[in-house]
DOMAR-100432 format. One record per residue (C-alpha): residue in three letters; chain; x, y, z. Coordinates in nm, 2 decimals. Each point is the difference from the previous one (the first is absolute). Last residue first. Layout:
BEGIN
+---------+--------+--------+--------+--------+
! residuo ! cadena !     px !     py !     pz !
+---------+--------+--------+--------+--------+
!     ALA !      A !      X !      Y !      Z !
...
+---------+--------+--------+--------+--------+
//
This chain:
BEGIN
+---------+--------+--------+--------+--------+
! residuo ! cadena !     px !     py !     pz !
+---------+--------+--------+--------+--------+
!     UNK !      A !   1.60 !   0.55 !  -1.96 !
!     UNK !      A !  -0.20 !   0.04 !  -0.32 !
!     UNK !      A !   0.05 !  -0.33 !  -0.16 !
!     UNK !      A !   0.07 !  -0.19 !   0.36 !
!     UNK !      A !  -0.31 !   0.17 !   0.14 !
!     UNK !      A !  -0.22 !  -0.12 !  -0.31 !
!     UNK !      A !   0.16 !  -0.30 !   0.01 !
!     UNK !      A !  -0.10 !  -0.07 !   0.41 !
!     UNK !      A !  -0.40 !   0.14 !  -0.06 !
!     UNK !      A !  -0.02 !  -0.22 !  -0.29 !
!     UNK !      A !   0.12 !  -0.30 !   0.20 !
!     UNK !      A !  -0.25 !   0.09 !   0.31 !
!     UNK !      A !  -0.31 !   0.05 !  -0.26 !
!     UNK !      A !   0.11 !  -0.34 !  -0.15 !
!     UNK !      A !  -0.01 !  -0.11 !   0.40 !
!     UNK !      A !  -0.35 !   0.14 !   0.05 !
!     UNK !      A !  -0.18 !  -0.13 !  -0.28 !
!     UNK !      A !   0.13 !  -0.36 !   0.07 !
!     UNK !      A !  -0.08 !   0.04 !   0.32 !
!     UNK !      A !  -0.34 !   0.19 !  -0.05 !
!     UNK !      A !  -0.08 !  -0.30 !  -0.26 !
!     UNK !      A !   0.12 !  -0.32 !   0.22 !
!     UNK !      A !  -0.28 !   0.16 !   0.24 !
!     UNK !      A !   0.09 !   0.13 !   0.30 !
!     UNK !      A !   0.04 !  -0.15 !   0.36 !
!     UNK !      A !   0.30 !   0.18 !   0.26 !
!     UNK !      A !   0.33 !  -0.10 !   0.06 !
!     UNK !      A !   0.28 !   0.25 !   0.22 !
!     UNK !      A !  -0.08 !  -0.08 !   0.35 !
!     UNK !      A !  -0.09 !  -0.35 !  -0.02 !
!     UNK !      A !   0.34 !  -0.11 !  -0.20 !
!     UNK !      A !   0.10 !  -0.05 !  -0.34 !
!     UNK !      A !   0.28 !   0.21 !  -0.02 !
!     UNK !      A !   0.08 !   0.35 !  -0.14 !
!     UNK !      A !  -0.09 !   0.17 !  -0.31 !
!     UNK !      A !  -0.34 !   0.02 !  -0.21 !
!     UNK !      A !  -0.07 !   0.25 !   0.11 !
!     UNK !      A !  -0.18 !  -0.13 !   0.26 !
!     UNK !      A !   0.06 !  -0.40 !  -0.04 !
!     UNK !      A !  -0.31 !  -0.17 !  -0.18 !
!     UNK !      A !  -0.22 !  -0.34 !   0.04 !
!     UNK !      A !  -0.21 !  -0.06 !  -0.24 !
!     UNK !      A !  -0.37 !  -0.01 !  -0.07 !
!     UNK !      A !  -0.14 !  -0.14 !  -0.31 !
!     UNK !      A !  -0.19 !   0.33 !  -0.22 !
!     UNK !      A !   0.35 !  -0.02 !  -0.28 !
!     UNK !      A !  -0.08 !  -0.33 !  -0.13 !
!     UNK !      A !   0.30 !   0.02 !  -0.25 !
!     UNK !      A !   0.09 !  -0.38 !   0.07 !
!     UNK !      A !  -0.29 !  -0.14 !   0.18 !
!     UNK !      A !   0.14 !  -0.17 !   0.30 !
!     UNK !      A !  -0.21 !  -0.33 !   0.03 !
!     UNK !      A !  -0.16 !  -0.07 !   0.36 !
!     UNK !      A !   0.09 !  -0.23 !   0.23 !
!     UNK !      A !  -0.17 !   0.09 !   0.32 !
!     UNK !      A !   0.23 !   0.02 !   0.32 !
!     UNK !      A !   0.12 !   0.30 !  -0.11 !
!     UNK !      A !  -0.30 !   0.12 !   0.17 !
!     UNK !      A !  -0.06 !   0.39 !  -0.11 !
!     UNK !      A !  -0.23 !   0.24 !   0.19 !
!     UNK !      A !   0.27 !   0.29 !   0.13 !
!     UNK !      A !   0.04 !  -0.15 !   0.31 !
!     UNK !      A !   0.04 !  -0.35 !  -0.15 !
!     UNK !      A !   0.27 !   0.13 !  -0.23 !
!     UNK !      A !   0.18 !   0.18 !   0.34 !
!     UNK !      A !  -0.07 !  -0.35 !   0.18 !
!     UNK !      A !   0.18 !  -0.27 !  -0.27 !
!     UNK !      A !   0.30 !   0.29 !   0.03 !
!     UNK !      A !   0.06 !   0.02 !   0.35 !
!     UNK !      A !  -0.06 !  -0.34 !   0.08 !
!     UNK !      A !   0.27 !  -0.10 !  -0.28 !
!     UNK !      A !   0.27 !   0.23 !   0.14 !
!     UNK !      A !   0.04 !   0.30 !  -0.14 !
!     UNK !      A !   0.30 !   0.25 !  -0.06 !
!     UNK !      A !   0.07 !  -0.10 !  -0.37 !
!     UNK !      A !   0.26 !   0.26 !  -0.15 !
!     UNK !      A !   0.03 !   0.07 !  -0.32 !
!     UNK !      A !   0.28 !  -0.07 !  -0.28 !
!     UNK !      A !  -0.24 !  -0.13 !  -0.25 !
!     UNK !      A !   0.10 !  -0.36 !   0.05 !
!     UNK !      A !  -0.03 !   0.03 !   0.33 !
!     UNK !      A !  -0.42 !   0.15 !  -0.04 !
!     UNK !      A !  -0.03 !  -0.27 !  -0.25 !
!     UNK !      A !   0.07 !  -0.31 !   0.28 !
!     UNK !      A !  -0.18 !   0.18 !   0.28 !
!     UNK !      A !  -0.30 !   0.05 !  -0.27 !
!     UNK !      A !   0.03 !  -0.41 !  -0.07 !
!     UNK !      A !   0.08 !  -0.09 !   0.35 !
!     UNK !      A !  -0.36 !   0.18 !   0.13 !
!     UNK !      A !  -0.17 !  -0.16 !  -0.35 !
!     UNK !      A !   0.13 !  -0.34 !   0.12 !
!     UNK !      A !  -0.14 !   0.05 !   0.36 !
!     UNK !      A !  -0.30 !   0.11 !  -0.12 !
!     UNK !      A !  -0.10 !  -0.27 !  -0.25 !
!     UNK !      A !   0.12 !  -0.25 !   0.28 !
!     UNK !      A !   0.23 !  -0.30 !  -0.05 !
!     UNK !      A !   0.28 !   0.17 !   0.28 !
!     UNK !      A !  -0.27 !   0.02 !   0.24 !
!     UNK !      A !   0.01 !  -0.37 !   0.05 !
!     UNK !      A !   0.37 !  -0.01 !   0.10 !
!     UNK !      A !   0.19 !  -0.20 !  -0.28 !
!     UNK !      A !   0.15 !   0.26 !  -0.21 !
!     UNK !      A !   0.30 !   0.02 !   0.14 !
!     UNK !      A !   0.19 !  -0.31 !   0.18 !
!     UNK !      A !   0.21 !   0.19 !   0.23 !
!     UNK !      A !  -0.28 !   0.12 !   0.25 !
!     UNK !      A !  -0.12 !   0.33 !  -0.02 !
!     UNK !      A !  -0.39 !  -0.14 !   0.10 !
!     UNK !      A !  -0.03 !  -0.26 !   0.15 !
!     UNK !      A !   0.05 !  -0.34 !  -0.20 !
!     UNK !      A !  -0.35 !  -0.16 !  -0.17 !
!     UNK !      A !  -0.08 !  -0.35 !   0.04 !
+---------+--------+--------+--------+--------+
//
């Protein structure tokens, strides 16, 4: 039998074993180890992707340089993770949009 939910014994609550669930920890886990702040709580998350069409409940493979799969992105790239500064882009704008962001900061540096 499964324990509740936050009990001691991690990893044993039935939502644990879902696709979701492990792909929420999973982007929690990155955002840390980036130095970003992750502001959501699982409900938060798992409904924001289903708001914008996507079920993390399906297992799906991440292409590596599939730049049309949706991601989830900070405004300027800066701040937390949290439902007033996210919105849904392809991993392409991001990508796009944070090298334009780094150019942006060396060219200031340079000429600054």
């Amino acid at each position: 039998m499964a324990r509740p939910f936050g009990s001691k014994n991690k990893g044993t609550h039935l939502l644990c074993s879902t696709p979701a669930f492990k792909k929420f920890n999973s982007h929690k886990y990155n955002a840390k180890r980036r130095g970003v702040e992750f502001n959501l709580t699982f409900d938060e998350w798992n409904n924001w992707w289903l708001s914008h069409g996507v079920d993390k409940q399906i297992v799906t493979r991440r292409g590596i340089g599939d730049g049309n799969k949706l991601c989830m992105c900070r405004y300027n790239d800066t701040g937390p993770y949290a439902l007033n500064n996210i919105y849904c882009d392809t991993n392409y704008n991001n990508v796009k949009e944070q090298l334009l962001m780094r150019y942006k900061n060396i060219k200031e540096t340079h000429n600054g």
